[in-house]
Backbone as a ProteinNet text record, in pm:
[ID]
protein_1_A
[PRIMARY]
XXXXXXXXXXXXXXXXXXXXXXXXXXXXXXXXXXXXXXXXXXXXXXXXXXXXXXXXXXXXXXXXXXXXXXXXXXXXXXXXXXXXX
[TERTIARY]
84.2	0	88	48.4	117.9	82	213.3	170.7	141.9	143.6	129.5	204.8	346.4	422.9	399	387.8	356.6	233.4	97.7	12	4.3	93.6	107.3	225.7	257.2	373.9	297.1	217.9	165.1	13.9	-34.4	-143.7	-65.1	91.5	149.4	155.5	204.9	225.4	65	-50.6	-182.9	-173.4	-156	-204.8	-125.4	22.3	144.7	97.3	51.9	3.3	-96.6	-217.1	-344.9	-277.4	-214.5	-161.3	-52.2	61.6	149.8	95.1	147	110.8	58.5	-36.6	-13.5	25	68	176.5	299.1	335.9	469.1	410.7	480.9	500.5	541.8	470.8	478.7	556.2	669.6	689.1	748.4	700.9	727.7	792.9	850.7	911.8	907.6	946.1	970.4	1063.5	1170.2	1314.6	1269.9	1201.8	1202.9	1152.8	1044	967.8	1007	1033.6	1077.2	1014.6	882.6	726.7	765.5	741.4	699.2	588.9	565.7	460.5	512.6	415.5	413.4	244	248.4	111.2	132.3	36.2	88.8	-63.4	-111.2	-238	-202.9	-323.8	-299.4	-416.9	-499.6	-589.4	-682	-683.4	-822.9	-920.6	-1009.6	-1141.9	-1237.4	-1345.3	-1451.8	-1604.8	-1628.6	-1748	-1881.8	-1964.4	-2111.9	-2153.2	-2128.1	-2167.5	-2016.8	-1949.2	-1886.4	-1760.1	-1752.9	-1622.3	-1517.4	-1382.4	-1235.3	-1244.2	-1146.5	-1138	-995.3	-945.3	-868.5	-820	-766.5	-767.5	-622.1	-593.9	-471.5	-424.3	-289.5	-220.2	-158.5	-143	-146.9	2	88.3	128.7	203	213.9	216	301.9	423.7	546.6	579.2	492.4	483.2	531.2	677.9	764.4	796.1	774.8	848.9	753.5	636.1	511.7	490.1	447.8	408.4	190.9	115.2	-18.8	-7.3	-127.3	-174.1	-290	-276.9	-451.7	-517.5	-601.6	-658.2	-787.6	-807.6	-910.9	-911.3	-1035.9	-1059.1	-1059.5	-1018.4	-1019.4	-1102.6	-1201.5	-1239	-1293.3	-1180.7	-1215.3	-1350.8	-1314.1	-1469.3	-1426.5	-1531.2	-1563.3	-1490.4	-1441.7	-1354.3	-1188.4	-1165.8	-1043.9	-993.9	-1058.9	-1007.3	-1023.3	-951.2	-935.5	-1041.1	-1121.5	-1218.7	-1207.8	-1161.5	-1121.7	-1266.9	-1329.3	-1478.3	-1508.9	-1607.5	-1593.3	-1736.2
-119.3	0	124.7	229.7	371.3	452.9	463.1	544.6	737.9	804.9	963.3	1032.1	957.9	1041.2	1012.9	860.1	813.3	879.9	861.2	960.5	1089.5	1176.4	1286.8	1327.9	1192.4	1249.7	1198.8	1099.6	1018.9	1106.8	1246.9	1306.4	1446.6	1459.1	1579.7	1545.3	1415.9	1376.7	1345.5	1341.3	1324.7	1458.9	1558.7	1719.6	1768.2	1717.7	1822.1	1738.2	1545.8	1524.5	1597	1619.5	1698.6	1818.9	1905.3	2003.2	1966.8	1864.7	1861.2	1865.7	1870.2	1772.8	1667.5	1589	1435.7	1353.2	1251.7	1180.1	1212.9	1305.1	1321.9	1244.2	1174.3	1082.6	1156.1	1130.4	1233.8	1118	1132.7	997.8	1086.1	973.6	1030.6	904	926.5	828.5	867.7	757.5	790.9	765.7	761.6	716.2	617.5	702.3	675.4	465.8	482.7	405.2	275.2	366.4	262.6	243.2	323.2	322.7	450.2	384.2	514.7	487.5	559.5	559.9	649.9	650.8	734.9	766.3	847.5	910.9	973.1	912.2	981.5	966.2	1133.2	1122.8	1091.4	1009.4	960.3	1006.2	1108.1	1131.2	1272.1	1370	1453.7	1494.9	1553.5	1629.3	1635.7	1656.3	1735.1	1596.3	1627.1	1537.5	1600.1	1521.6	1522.4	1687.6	1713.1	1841.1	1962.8	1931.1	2012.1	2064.9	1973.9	1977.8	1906.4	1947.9	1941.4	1833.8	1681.9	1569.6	1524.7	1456.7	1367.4	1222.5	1131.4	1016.3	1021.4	902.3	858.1	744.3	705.3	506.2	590.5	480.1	532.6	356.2	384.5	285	315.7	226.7	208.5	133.8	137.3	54.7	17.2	-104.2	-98.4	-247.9	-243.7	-358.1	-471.6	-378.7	-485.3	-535.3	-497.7	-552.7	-397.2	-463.4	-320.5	-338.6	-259.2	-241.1	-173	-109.8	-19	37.7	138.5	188.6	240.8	249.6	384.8	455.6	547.3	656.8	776.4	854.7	1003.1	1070.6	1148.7	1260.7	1428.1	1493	1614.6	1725	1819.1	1985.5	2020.8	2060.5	2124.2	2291.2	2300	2501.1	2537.7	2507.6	2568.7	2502.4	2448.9	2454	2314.8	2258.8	2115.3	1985.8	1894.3	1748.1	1678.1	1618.8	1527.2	1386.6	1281.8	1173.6	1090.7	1035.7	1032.5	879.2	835.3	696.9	583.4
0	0	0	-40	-32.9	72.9	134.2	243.6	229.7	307.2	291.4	188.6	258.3	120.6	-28.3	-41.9	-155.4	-225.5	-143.2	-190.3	-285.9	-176.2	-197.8	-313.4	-340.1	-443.7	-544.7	-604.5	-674.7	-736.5	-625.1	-638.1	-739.1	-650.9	-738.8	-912.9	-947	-1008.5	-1112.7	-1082.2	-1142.4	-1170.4	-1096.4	-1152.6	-1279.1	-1240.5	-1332.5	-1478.1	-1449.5	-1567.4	-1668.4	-1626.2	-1637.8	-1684.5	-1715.6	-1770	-1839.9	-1868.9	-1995.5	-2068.9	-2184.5	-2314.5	-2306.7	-2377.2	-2429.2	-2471.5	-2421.7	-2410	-2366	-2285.9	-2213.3	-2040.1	-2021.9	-1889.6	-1788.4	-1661.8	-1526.9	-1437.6	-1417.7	-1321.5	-1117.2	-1042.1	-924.8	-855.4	-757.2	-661.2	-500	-400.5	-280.3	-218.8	-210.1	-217.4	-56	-13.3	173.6	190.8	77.9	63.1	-11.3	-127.9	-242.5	-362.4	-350.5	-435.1	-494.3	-642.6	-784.6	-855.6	-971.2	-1084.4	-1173.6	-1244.5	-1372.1	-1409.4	-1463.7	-1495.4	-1653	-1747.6	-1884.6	-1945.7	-1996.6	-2024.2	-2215.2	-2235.8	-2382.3	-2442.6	-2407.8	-2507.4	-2436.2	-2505.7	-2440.4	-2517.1	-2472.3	-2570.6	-2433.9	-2467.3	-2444	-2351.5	-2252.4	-2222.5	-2301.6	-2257.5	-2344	-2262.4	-2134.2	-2097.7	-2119.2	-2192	-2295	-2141.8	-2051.2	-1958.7	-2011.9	-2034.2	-2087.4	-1974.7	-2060.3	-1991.9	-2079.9	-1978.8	-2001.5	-1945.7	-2084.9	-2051.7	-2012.7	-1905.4	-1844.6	-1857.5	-1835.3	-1792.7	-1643.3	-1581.9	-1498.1	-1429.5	-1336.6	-1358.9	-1208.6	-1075	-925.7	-934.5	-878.9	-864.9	-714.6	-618.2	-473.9	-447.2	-363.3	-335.9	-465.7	-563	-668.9	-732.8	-738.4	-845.1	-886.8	-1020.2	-1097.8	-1107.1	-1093.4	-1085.7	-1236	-1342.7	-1446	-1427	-1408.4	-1427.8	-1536.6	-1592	-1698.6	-1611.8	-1664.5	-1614.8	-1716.7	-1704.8	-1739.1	-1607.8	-1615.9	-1550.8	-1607.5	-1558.6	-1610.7	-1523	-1576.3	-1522.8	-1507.7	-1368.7	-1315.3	-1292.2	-1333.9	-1332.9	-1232.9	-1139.8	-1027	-1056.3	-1177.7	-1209.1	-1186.8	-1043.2	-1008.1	-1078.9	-1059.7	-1177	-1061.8	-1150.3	-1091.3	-1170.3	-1122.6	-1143.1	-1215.6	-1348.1	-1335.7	-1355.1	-1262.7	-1231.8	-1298.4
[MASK]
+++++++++++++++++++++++++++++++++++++++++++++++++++++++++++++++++++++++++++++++++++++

């Protein structure tokens, strides 16, 4: 599991994604820990209520197993990434 720091480096790492480019790879680590990822959005455009979204890989590196995720993610009127499920 990821602890605080991991979190919090893994959450820095979802935002700075959400604003590169697409396809440039966000990677983070925890030296303390030992746990990284990467975050690399591969696609954006527009939801059906016309909110800026983007798609992600998403990839958790915890004691030597690697996890993948995908998701959208989309901007809400107050600027923040809302993860959409």
């Amino acid at each position: 599991s990821l602890d605080r720091a991991d979190q919090a480096a893994a959450a820095q790492a979802m935002n700075n994604a959400y604003v590169a480019p697409v396809g440039q790879t966000v990677r983070w680590n925890n030296p303390e820990s030992g746990n990284s990822g990467t975050v690399t959005t591969t696609r954006d455009g527009y939801s059906s209520s016309g909110g800026y979204c983007r798609e992600y890989q998403q990839t958790i590196n915890v004691g030597g197993r690697q996890q993948t995720a995908y998701g959208t993610a989309c901007q809400a009127q107050d600027g923040t990434w809302q993860i959409q499920k």
